[in-house]
Biopython code that builds the backbone (N, CA, C, O; Angstrom):
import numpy as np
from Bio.PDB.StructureBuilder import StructureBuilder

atoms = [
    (1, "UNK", "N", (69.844, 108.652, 105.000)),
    (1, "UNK", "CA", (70.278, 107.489, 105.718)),
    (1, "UNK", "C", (70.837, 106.474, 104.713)),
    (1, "UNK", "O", (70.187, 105.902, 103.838)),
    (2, "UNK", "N", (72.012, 106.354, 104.950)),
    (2, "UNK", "CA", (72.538, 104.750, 104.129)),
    (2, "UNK", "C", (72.927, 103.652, 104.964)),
    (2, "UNK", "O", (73.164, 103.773, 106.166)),
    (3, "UNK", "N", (72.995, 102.505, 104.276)),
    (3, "UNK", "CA", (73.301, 101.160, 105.073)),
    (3, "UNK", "C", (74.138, 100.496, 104.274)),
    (3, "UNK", "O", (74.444, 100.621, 103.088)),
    (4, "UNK", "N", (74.532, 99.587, 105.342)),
    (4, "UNK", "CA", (75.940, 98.591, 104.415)),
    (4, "UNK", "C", (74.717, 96.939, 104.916)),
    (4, "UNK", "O", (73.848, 96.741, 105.765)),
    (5, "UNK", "N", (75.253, 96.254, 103.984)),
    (5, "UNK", "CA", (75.152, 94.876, 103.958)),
    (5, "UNK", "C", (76.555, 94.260, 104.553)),
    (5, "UNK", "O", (77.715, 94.323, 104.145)),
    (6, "UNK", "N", (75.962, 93.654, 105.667)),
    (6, "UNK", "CA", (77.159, 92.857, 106.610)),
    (6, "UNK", "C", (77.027, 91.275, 105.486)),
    (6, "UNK", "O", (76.151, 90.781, 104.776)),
    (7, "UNK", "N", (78.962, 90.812, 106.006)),
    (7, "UNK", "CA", (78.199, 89.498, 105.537)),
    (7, "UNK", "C", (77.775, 88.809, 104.297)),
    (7, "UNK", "O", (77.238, 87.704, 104.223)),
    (8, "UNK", "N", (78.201, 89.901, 102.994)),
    (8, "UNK", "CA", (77.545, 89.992, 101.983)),
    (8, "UNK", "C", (78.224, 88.420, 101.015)),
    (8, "UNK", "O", (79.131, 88.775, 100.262)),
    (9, "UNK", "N", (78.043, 87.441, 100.965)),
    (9, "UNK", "CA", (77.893, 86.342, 99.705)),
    (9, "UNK", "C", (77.720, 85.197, 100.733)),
    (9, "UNK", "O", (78.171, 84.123, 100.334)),
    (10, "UNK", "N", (77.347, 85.191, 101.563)),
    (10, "UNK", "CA", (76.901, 84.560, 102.318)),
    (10, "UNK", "C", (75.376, 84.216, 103.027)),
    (10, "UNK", "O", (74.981, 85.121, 103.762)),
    (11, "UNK", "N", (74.789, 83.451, 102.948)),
    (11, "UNK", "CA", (73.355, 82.973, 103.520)),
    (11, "UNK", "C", (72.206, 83.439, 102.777)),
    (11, "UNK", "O", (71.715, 82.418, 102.294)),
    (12, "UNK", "N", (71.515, 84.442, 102.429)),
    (12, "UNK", "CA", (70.685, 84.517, 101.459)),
    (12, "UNK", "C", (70.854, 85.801, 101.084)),
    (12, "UNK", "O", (69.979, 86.595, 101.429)),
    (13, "UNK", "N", (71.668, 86.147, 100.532)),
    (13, "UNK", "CA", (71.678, 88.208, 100.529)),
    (13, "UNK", "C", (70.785, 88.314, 99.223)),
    (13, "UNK", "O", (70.997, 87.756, 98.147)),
    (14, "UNK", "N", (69.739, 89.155, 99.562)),
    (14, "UNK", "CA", (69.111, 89.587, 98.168)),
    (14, "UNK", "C", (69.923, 90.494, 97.115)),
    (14, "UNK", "O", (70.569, 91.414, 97.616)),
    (15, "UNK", "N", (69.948, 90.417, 96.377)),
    (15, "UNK", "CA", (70.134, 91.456, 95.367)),
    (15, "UNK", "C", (68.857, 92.501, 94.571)),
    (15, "UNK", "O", (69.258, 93.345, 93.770)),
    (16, "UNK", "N", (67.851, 92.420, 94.753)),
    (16, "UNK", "CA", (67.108, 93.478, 95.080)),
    (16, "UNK", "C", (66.855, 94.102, 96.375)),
    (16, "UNK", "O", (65.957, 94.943, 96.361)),
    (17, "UNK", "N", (67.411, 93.896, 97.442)),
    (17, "UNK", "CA", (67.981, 95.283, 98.059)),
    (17, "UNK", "C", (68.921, 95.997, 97.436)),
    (17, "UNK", "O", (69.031, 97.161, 97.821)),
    (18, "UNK", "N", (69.630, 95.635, 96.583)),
    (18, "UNK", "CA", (70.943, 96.495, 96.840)),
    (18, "UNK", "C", (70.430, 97.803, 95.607)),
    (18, "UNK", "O", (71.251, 98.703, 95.430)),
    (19, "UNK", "N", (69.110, 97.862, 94.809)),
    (19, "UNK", "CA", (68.899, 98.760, 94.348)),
    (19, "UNK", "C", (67.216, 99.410, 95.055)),
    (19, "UNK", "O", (66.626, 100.452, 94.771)),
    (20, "UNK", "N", (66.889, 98.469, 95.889)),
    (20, "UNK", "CA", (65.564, 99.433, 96.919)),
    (20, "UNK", "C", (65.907, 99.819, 97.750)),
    (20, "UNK", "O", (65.234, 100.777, 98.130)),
    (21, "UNK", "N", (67.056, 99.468, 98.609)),
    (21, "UNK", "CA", (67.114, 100.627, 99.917)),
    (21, "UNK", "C", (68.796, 100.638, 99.549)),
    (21, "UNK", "O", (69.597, 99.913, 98.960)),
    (22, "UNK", "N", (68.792, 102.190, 100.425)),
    (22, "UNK", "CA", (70.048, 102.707, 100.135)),
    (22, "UNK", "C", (71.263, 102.406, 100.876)),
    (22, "UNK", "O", (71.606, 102.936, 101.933)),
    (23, "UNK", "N", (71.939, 101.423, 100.164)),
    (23, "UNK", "CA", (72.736, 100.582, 99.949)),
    (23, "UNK", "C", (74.223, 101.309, 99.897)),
    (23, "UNK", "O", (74.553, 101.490, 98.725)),
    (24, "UNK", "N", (75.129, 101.738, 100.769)),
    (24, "UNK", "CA", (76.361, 102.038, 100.194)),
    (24, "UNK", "C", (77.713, 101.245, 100.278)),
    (24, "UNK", "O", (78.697, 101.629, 99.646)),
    (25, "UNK", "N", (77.730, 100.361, 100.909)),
    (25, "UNK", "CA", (78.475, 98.987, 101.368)),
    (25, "UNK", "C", (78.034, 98.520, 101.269)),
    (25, "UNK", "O", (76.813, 98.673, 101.293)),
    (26, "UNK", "N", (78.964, 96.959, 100.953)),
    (26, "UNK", "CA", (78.655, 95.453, 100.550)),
    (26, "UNK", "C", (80.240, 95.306, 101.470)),
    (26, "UNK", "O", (81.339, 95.835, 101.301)),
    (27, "UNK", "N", (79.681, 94.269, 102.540)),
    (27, "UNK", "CA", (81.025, 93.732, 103.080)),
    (27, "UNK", "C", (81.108, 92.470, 103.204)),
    (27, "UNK", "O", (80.520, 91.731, 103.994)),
    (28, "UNK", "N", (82.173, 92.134, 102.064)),
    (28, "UNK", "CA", (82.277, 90.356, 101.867)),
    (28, "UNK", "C", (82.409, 89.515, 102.850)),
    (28, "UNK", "O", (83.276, 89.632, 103.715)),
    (29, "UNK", "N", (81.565, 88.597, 102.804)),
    (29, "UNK", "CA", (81.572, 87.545, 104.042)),
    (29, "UNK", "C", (82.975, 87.058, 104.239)),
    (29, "UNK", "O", (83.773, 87.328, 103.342)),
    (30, "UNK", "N", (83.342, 86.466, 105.148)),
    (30, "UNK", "CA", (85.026, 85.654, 105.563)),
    (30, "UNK", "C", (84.913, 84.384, 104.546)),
    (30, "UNK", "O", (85.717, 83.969, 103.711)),
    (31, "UNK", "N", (83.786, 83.981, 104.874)),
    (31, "UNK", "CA", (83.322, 82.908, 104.502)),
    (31, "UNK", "C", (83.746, 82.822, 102.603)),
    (31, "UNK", "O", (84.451, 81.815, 102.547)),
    (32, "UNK", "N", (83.664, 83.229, 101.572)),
    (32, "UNK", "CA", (84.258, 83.891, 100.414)),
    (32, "UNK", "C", (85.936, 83.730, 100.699)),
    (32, "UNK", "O", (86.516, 82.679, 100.426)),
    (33, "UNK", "N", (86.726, 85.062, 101.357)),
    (33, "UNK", "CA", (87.338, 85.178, 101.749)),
    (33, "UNK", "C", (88.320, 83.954, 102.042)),
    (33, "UNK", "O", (89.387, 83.945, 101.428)),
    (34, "UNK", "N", (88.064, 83.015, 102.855)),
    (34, "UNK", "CA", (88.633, 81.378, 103.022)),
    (34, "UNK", "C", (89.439, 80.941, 101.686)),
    (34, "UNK", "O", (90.650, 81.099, 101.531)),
    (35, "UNK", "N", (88.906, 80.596, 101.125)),
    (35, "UNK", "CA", (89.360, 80.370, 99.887)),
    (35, "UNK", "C", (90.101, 80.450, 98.939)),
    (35, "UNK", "O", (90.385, 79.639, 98.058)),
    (36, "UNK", "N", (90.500, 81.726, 99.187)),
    (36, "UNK", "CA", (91.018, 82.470, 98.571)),
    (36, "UNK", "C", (92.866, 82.633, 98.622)),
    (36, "UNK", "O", (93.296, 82.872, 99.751)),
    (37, "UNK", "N", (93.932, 82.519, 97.491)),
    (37, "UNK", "CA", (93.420, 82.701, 96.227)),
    (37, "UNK", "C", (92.916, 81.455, 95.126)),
    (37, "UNK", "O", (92.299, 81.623, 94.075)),
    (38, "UNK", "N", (93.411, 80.095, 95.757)),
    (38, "UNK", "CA", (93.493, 78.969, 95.174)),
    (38, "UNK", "C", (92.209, 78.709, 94.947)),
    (38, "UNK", "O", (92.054, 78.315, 93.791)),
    (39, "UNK", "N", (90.894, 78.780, 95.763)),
    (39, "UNK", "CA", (89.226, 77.652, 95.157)),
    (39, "UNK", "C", (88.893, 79.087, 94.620)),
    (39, "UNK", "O", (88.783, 80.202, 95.129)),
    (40, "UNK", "N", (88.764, 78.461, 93.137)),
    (40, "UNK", "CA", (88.669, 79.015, 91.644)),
    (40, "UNK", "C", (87.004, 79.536, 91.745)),
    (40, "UNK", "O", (86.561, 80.508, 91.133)),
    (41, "UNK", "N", (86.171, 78.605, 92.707)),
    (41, "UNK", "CA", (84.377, 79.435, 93.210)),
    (41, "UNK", "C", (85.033, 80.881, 94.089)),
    (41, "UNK", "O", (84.872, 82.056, 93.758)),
    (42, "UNK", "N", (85.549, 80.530, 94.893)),
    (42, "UNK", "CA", (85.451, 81.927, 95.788)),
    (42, "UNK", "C", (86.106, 82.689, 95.045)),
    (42, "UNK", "O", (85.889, 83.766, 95.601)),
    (43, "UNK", "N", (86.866, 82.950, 94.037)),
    (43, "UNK", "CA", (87.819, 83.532, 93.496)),
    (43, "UNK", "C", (86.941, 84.247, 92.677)),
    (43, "UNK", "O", (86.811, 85.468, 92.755)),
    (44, "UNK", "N", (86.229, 83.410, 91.762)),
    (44, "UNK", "CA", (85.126, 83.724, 90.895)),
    (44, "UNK", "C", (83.436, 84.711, 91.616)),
    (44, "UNK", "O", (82.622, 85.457, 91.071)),
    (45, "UNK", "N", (83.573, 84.211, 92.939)),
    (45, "UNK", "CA", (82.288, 85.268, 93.554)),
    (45, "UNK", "C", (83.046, 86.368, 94.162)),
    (45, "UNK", "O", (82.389, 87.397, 94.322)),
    (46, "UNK", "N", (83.880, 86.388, 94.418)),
    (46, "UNK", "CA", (84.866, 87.616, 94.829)),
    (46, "UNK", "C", (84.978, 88.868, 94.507)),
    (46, "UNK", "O", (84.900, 89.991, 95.006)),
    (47, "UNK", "N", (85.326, 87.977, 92.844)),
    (47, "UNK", "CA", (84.959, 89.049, 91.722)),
    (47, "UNK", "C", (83.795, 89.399, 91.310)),
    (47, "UNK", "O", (83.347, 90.517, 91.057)),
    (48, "UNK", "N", (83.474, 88.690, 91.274)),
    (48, "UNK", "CA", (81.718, 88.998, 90.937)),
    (48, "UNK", "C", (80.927, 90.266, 91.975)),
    (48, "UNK", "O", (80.189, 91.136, 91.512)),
    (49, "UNK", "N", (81.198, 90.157, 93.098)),
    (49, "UNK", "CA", (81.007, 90.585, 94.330)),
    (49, "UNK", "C", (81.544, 92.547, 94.015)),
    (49, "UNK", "O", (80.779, 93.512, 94.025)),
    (50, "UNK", "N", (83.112, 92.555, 93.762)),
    (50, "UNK", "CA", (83.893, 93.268, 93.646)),
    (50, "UNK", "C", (82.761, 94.590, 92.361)),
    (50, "UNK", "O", (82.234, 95.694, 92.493)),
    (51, "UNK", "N", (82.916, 93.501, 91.183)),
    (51, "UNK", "CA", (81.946, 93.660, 90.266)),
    (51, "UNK", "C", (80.756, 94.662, 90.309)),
    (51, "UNK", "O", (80.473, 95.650, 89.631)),
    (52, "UNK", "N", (80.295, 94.171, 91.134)),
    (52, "UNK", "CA", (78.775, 94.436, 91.182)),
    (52, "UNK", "C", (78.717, 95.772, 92.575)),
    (52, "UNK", "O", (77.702, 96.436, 92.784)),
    (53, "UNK", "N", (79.978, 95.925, 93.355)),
    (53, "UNK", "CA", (79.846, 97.047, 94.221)),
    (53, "UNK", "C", (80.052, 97.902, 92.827)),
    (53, "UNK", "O", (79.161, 98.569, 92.301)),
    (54, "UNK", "N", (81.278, 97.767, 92.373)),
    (54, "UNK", "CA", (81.710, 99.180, 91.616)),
    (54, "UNK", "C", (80.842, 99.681, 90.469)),
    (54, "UNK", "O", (80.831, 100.746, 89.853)),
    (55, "UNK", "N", (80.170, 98.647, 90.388)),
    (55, "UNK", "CA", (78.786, 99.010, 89.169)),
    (55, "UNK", "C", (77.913, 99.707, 89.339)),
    (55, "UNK", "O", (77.289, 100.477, 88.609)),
    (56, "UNK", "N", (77.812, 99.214, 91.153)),
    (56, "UNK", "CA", (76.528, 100.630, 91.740)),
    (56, "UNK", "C", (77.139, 101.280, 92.566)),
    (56, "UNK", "O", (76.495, 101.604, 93.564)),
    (57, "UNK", "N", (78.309, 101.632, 92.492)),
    (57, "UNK", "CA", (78.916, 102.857, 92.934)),
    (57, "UNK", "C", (79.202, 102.606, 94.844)),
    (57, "UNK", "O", (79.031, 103.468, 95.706)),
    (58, "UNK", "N", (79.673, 101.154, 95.059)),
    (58, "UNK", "CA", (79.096, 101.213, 96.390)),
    (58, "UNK", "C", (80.541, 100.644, 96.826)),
    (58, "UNK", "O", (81.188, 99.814, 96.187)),
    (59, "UNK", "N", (80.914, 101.245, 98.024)),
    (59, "UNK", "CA", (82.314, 100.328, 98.931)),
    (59, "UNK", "C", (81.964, 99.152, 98.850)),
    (59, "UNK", "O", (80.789, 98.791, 98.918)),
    (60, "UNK", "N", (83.496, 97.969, 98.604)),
    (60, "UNK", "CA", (83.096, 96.260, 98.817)),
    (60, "UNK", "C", (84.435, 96.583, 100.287)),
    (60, "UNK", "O", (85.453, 97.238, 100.062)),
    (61, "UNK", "N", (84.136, 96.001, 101.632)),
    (61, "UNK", "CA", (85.038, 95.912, 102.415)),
    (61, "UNK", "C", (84.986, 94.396, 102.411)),
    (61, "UNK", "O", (83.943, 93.841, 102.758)),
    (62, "UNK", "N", (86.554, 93.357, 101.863)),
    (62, "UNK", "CA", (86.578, 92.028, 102.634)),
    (62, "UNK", "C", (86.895, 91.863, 103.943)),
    (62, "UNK", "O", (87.934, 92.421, 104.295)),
    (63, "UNK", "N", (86.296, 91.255, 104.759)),
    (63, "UNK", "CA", (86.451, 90.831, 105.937)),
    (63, "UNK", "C", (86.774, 89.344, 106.029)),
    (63, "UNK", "O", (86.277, 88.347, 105.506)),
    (64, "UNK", "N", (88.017, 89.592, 107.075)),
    (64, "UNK", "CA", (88.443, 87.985, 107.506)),
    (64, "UNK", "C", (89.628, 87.967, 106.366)),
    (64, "UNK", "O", (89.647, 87.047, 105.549)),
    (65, "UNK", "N", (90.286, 88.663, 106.344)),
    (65, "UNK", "CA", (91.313, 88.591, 105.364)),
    (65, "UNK", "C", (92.658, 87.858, 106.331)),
    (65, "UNK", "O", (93.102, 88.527, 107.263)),
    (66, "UNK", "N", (93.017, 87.020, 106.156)),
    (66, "UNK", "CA", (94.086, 86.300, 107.287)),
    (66, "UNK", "C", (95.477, 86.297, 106.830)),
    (66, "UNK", "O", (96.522, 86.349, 107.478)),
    (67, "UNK", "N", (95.287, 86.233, 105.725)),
    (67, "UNK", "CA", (96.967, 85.900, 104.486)),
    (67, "UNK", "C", (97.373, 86.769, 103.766)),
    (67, "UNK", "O", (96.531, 87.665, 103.817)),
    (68, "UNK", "N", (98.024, 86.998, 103.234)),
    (68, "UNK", "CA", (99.064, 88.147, 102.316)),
    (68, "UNK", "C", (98.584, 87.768, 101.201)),
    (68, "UNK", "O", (98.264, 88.716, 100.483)),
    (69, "UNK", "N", (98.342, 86.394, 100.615)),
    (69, "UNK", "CA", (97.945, 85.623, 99.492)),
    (69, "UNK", "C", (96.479, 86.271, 99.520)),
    (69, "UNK", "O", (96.307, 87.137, 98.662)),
    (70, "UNK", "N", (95.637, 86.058, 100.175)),
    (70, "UNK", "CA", (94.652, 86.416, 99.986)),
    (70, "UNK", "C", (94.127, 88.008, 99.860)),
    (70, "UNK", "O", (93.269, 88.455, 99.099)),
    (71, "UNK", "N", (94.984, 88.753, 100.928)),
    (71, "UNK", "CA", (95.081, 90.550, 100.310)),
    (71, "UNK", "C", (95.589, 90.703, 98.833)),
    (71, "UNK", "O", (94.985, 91.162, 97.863)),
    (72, "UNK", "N", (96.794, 90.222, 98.916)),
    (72, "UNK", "CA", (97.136, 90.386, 97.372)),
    (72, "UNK", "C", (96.431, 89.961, 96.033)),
    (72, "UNK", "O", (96.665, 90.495, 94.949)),
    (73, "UNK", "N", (95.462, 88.848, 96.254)),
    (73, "UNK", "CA", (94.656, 88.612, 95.391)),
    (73, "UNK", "C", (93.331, 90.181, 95.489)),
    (73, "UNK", "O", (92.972, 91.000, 94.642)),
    (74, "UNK", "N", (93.057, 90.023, 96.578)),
    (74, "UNK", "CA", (91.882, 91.328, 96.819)),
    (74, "UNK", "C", (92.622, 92.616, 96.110)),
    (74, "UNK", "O", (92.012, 93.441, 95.430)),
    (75, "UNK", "N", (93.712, 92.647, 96.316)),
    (75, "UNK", "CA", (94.194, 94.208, 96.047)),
    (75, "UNK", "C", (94.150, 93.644, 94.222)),
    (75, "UNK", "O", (93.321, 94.214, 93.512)),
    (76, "UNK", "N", (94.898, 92.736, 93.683)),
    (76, "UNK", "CA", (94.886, 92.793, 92.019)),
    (76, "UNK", "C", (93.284, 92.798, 91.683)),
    (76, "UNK", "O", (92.868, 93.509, 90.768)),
    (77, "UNK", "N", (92.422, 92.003, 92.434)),
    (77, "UNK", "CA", (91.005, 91.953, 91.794)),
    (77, "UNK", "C", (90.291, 93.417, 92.097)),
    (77, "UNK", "O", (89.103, 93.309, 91.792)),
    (78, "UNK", "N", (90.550, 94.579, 92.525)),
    (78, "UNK", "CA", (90.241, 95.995, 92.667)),
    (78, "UNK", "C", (89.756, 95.879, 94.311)),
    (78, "UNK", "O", (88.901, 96.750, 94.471)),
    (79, "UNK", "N", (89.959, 95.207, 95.460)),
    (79, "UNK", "CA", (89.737, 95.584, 96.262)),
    (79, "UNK", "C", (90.748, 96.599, 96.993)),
    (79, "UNK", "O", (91.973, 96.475, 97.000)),
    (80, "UNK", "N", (89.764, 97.969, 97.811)),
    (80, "UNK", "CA", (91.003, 99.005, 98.082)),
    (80, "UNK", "C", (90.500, 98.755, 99.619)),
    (80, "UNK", "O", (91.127, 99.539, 100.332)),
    (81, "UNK", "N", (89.443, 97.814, 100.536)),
    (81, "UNK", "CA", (89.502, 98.051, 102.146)),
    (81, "UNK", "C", (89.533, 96.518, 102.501)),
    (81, "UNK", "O", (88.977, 95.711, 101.756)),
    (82, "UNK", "N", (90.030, 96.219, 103.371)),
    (82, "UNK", "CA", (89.874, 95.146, 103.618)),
    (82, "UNK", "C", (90.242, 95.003, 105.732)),
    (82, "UNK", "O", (91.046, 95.769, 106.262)),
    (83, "UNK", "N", (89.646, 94.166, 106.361)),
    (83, "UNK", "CA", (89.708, 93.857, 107.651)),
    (83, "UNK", "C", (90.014, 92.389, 107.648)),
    (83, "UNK", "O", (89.684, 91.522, 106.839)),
    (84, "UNK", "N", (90.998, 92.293, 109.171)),
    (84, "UNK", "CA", (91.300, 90.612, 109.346)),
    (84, "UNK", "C", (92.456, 90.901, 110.356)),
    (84, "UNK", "O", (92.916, 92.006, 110.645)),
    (85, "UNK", "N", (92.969, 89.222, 111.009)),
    (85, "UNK", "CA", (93.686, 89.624, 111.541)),
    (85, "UNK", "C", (95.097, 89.215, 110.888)),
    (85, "UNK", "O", (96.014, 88.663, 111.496)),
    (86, "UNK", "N", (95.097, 89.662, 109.283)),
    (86, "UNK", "CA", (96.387, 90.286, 108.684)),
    (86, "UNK", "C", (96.937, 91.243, 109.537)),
    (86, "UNK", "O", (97.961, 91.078, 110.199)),
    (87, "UNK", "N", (96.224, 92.274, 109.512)),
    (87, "UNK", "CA", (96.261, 93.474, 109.486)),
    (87, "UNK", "C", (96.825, 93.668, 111.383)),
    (87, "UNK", "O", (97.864, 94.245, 111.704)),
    (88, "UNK", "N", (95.965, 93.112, 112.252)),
    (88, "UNK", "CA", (95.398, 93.475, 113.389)),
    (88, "UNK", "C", (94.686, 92.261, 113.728)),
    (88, "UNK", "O", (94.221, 91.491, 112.888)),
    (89, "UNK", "N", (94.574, 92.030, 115.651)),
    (89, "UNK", "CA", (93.742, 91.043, 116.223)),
    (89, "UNK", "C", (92.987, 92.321, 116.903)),
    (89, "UNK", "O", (93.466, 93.380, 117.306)),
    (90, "UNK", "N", (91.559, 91.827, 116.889)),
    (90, "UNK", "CA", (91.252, 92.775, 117.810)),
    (90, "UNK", "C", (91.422, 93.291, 118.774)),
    (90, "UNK", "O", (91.826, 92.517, 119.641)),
    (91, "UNK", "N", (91.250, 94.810, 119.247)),
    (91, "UNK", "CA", (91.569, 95.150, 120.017)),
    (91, "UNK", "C", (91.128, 96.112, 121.006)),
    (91, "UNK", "O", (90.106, 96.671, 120.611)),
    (92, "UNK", "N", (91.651, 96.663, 122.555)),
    (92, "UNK", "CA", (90.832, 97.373, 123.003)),
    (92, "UNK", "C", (90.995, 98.548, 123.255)),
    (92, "UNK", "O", (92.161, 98.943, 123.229)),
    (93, "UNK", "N", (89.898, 99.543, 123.592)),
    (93, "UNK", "CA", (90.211, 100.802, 123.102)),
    (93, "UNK", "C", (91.981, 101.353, 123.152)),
    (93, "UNK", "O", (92.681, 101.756, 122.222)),
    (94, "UNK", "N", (92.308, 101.177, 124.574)),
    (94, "UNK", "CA", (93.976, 101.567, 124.829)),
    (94, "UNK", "C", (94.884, 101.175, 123.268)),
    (94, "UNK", "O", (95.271, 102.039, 122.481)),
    (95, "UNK", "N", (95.070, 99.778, 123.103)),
    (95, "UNK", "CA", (95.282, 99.347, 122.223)),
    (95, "UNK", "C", (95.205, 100.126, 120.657)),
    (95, "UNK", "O", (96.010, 100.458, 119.786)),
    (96, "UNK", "N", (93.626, 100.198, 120.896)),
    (96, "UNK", "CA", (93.311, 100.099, 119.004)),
    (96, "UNK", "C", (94.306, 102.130, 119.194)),
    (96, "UNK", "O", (95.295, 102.379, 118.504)),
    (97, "UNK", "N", (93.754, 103.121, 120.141)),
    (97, "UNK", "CA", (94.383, 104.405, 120.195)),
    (97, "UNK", "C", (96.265, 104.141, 119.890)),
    (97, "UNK", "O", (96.621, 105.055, 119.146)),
    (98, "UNK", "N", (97.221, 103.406, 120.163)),
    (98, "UNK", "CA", (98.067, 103.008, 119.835)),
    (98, "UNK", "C", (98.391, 102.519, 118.792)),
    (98, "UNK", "O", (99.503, 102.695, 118.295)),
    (99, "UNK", "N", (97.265, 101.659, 118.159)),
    (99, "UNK", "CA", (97.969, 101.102, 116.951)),
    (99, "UNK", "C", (97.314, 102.255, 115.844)),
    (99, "UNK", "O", (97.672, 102.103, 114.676)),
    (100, "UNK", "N", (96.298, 103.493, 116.168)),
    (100, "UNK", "CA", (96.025, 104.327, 115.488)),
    (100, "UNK", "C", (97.162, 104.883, 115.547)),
    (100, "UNK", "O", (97.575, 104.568, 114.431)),
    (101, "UNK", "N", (98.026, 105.505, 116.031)),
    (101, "UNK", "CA", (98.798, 106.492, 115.974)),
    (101, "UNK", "C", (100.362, 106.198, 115.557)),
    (101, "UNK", "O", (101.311, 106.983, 115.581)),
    (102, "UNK", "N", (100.324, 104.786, 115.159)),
    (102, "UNK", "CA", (101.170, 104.139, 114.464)),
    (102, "UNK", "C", (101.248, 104.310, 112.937)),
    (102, "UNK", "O", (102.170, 104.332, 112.121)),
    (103, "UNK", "N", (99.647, 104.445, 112.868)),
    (103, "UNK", "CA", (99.555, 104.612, 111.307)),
    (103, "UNK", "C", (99.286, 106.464, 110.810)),
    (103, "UNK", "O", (99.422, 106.952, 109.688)),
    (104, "UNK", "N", (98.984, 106.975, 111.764)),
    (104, "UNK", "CA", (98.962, 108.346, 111.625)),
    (104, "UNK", "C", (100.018, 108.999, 111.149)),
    (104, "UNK", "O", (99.984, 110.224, 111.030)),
]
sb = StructureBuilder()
sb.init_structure("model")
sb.init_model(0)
sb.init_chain("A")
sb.init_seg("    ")
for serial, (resi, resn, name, xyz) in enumerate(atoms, 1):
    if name == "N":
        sb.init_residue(resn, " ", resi, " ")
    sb.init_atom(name, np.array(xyz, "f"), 0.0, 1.0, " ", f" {name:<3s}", serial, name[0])
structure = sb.get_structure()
């Protein structure tokens, strides 16, 4: 069994979970994300964040990615997944089957 951390630099996330239970995602809060690329803190926990997945071998997904500025910062700082409504607004099943087969 593995688990992801929702939410992750946001509200109190331990960091001894992420080496007692099995941990394979870290998904960056929006909240981080905001900021981004200009406030030089979120920029700096981002990375840090980024950091510390690839150290323990674990997916970082940002979430709430809204701007091109802000993917493009994620993609140079090593992020490879990211969710928002860059990408996509949510959507429903009919929908999301359509915009799958767009990218297929």
């Amino acid at each position: 069994m593995e688990f992801a951390i929702d939410h992750f630099g946001a509200f109190s996330s331990s960091l001894a979970d992420l080496k007692r239970l099995p941990i394979r995602e870290l998904k960056m809060d929006k909240s981080v994300i905001d900021g981004l690329p200009d406030d030089s803190g979120d920029a700096a926990i981002a990375r840090a964040i980024l950091a510390l997945g690839k150290t323990l071998g674990m997916r970082v997904i940002a979430q709430g990615v809204e701007t091109q500025n802000q993917a493009d910062f994620l993609r140079e700082a090593g992020c490879t997944i990211a969710q928002g409504f860059l990408y996509t607004q949510p959507l429903g099943p009919e929908e999301l089957m359509r915009f799958v087969k767009t990218w297929a």
